[in-house]
Structures are given as C-alpha cells and as structure tokens.
C-alpha positions as CSV (number, residue, x, y, z in Angstrom):
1,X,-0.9,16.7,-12.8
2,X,-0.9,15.9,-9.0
3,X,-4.5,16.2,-9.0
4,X,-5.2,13.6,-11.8
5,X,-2.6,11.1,-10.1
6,X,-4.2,11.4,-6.6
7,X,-7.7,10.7,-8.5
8,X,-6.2,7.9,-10.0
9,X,-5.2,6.5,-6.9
10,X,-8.5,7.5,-5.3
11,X,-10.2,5.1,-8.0
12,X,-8.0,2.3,-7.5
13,X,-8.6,2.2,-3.6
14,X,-11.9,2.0,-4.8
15,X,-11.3,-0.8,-6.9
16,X,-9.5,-2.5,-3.8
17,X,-12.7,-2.1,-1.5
18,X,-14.5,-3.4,-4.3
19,X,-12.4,-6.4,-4.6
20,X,-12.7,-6.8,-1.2
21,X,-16.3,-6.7,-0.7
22,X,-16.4,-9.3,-3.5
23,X,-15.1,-11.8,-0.7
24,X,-16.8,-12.9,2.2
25,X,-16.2,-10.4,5.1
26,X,-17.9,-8.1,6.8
27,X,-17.2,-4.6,4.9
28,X,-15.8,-2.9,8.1
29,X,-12.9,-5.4,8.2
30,X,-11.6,-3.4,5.3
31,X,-10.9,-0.1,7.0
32,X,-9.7,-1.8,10.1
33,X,-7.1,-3.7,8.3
34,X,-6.1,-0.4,5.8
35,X,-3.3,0.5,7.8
36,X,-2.1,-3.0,8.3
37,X,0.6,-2.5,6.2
38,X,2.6,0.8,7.9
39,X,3.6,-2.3,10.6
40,X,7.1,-1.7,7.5
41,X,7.8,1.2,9.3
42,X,9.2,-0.3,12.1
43,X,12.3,-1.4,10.0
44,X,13.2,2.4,10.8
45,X,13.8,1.2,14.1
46,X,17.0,-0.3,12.7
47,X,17.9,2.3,10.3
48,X,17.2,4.3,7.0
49,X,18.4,1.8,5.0
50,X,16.3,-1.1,6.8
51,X,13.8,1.0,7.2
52,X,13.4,1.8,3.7
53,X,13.3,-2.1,2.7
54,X,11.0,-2.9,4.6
55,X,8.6,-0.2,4.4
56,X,9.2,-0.6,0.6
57,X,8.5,-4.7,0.7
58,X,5.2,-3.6,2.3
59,X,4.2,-1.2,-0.2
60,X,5.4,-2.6,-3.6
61,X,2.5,-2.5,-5.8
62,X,3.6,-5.4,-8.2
63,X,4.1,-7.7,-4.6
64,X,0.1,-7.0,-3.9
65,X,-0.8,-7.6,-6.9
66,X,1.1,-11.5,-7.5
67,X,-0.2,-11.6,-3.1
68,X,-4.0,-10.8,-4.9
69,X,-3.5,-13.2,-7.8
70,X,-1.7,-16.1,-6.3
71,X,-3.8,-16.5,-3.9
72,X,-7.3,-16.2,-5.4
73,X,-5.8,-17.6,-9.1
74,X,-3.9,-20.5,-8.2
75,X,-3.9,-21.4,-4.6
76,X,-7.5,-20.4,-3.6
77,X,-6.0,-19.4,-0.2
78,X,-8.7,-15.9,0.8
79,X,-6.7,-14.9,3.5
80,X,-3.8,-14.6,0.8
81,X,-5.6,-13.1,-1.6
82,X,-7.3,-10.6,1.4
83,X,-3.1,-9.4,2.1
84,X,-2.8,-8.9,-1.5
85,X,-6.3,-6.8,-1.6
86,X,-5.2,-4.5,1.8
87,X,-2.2,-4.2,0.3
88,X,-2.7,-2.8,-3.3
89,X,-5.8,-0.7,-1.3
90,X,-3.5,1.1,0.9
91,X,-0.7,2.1,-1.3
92,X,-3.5,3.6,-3.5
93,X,-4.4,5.3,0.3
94,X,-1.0,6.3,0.6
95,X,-0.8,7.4,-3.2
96,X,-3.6,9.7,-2.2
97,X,-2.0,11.7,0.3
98,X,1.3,11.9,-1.3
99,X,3.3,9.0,0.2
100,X,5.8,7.2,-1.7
101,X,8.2,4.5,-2.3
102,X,11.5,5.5,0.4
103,X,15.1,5.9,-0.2
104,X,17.1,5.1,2.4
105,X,18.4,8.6,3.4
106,X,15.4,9.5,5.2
107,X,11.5,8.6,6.3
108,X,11.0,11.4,4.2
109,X,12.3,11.0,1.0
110,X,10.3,9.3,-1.5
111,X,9.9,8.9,-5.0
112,X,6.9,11.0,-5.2
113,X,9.0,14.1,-3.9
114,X,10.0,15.1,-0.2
115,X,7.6,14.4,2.4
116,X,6.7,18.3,4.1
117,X,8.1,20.1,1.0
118,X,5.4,22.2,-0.4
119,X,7.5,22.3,-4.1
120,X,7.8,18.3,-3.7
C-alpha cells in the first residue's frame, strides 16, 4: 500500500511541474523554488506546538489548492497561482518520501507514521 501512495504522490508532483510549466517561467525555476515551502519549519524555533502550525499552514494541501485556484481563477494574479503550484508540488515531494502533516509533540511525528520508524 505504501508503494501505491508514494506513486500517487509521485504523479501528482508531476501534475504540479506540469501546471507549472503551463505558465510563463523558465522550467528550472520550478526545482529551485521546490523547497520554498520547508521555510514552516522554522516555527520549531518557537516550539512543537508552533512548530507544528506552521509547518502544517505550509503544507495543507486544500490551502495550495484555493492559493492555485484563486489566483489563476479569479484574481489572475501568476505569482499567486505560482505559491499555490510550489505548494501542492512539494507536499506531493514530501508525500514521496514519507513526510507528513505534524502533531505538535515532535518534528517527527506525523500523520503518515513516525519519522525514522521503520514499522511507521
């Protein structure tokens, strides 16, 4: 079942860089703006429970998606629509290799199973 859900995930980070290229930038904007979105993890600076907000805020699916939609849909603003597309592409990243939404007990606790637990 992992397997299937990391392909899944694979094949909508592929859907993100295809959004992406659908706009006009240069393609290598995309993988140097992927990781954009870890900048959450400084909320961990002030805490587990911070920590977990704000990583969380910066990688909540349905907030890329209204980011993507809002800003292509209804305001035509690309550089919102681009947050929304880096966004929803790097959750699917993080999906990939097995990072999750946190609780705030710990960096490593997420809803996908414990981060460094081989049975999680």
């Amino acid at each position: 079942m992992k397997n299937n859900i990391r392909l899944e995930e694979f094949m909508l980070l592929l859907l993100g860089f295809f959004l992406f290229m659908e706009m006009d930038f240069e393609w290598w904007l995309f993988f140097a703006l992927l990781i954009v979105p870890d900048i959450g993890m400084l909320g961990y600076l002030g805490g587990n429970k911070i920590g977990a907000f704000l990583y969380n805020l910066f990688h909540h699916r349905g907030l890329a998606i209204f980011l993507l939609l809002v800003g292509k849909s209804f305001l035509n603003l690309p550089w919102l629509e681009l947050i929304g597309i880096i966004m929803f592409s790097h959750i699917a990243m993080d999906r990939v290799f097995g990072y999750g939404l946190k609780y705030d007990k710990g960096f490593k606790y997420t809803h996908l199973g414990e981060i460094g637990n081989k049975n999680g």
